[in-house]
C-alpha positions in Angstrom: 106.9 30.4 -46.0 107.5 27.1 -45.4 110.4 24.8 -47.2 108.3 22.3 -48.4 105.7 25.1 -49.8 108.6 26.7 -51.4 109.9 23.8 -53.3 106.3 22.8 -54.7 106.3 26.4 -56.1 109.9 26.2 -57.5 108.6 22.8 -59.1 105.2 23.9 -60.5 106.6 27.2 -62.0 109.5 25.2 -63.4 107.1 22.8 -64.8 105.3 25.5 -66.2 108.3 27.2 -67.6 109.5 23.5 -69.5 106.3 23.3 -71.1 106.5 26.9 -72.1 109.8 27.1 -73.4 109.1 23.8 -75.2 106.3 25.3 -76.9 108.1 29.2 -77.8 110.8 26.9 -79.6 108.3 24.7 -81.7 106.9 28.0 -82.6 110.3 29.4 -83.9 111.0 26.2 -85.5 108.1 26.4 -87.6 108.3 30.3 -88.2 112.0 29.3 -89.3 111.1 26.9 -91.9 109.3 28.4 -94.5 111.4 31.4 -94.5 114.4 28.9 -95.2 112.6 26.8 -98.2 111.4 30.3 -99.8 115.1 31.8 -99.5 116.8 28.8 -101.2 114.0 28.9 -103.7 114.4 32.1 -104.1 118.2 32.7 -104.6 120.4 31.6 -101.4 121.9 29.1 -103.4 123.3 31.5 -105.9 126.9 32.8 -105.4 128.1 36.3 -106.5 127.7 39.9 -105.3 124.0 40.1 -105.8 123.6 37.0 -103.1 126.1 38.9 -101.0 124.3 42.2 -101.1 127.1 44.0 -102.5 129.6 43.3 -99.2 133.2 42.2 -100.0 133.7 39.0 -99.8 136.3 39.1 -97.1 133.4 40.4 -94.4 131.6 37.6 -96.4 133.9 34.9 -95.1 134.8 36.9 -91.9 130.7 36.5 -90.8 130.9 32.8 -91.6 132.8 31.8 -87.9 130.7 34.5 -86.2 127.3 32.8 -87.7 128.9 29.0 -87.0 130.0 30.3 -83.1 126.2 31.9 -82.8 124.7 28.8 -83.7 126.6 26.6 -81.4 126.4 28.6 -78.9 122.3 29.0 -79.1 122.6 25.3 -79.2 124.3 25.2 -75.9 121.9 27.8 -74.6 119.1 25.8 -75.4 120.6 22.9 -73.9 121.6 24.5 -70.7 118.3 25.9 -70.1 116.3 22.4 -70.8 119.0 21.3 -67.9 118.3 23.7 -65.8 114.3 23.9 -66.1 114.4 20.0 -65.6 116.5 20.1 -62.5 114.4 22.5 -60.7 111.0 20.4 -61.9 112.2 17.6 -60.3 112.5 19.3 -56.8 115.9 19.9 -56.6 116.8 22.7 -54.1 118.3 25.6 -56.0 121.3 26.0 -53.9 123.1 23.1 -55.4 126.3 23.1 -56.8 125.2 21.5 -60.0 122.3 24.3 -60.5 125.2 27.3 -59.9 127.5 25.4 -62.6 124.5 25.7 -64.9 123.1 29.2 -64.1 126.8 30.4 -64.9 127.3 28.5 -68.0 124.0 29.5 -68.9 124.9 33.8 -68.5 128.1 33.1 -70.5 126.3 31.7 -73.3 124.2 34.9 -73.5 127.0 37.0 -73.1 129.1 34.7 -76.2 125.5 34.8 -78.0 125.2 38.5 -78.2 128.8 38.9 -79.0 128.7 36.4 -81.7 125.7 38.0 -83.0 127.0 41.4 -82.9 130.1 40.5 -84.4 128.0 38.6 -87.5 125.9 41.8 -88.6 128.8 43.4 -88.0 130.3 41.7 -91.2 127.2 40.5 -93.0 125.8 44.4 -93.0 128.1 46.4 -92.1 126.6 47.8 -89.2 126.8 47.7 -85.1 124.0 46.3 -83.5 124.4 45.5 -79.9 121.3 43.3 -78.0 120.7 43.8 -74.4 121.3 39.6 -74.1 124.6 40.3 -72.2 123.0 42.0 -70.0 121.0 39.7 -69.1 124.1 37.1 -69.2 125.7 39.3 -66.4 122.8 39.2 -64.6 122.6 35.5 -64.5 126.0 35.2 -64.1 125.8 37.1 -60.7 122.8 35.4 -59.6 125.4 31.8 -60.2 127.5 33.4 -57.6 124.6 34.1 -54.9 123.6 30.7 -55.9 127.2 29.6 -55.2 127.0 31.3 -51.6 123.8 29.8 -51.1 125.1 26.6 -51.3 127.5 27.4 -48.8 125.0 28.8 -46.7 123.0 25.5 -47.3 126.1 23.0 -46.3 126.5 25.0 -43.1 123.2 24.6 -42.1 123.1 21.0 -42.2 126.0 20.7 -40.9 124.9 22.3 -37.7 121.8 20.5 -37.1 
């Protein structure tokens, strides 16, 4: 397959994927607003062991930093990934040094995501639940370094020619 075939495919499924994932997070948005209204109708507000479910409130306060550090770090997920879809939409070759940077940050935002999130029901419920998000975050992380060697690969080549 050609290079110019290649990078009209990189761009059309990247295309595809912007207008995808712009759509999946409207959804959420939406999903995620009625259950907020009806929650602080319903009792959120309140403050005492019944709004707690019965949890101490040290694990209260202890999930607090674990929720704010998910949050921000979903953000910068989000972010990342918008960065990254545009990049490759545009036509840029993946074996940049820019697109690595992002691909890495990107893993260790899944791997901090599932952490955080772990750590959060950890104090909110009492209980251990670990996603398979950092797995995926290692995975992406390795792919950052092929796409670092790529690169390499890539300034070697033109430099020979």
């Amino acid at each position: 397959m050609n290079n110019e075939k290649l990078t009209s495919k990189i761009k059309n499924i990247s295309r595809i994927s912007v207008v995808g994932f712009l759509a999946y997070l409207a959804a959420a948005i939406y999903n995620f607003f009625p259950d907020f209204k009806r929650g602080f109708i319903d009792g959120w507000n309140d403050y005492g062991k019944e709004s707690t479910g019965g949890q101490s409130d040290l694990m209260f306060v202890l999930s607090i930093p674990c929720m704010l550090v998910f949050i921000i770090t979903f953000i910068v997920m989000l972010v990342v990934s918008l960065q990254l879809l545009f990049r490759m939409s545009r036509g840029e070759s993946p074996f940049t040094e820019k697109i690595s940077r992002t691909v890495k940050k990107l893993g260790i935002s899944m791997i901090i995501l599932d952490i955080a999130w772990a750590l959060f029901n950890y104090f909110d419920e009492s209980k251990i639940s670990i996603g398979m998000l950092w797995l995926a975050g290692i995975v992406l992380y390795a792919f950052s370094l092929v796409f670092r060697y790529g690169t390499i690969l890539q300034k070697e080549s033109d430099e020979t020619l």
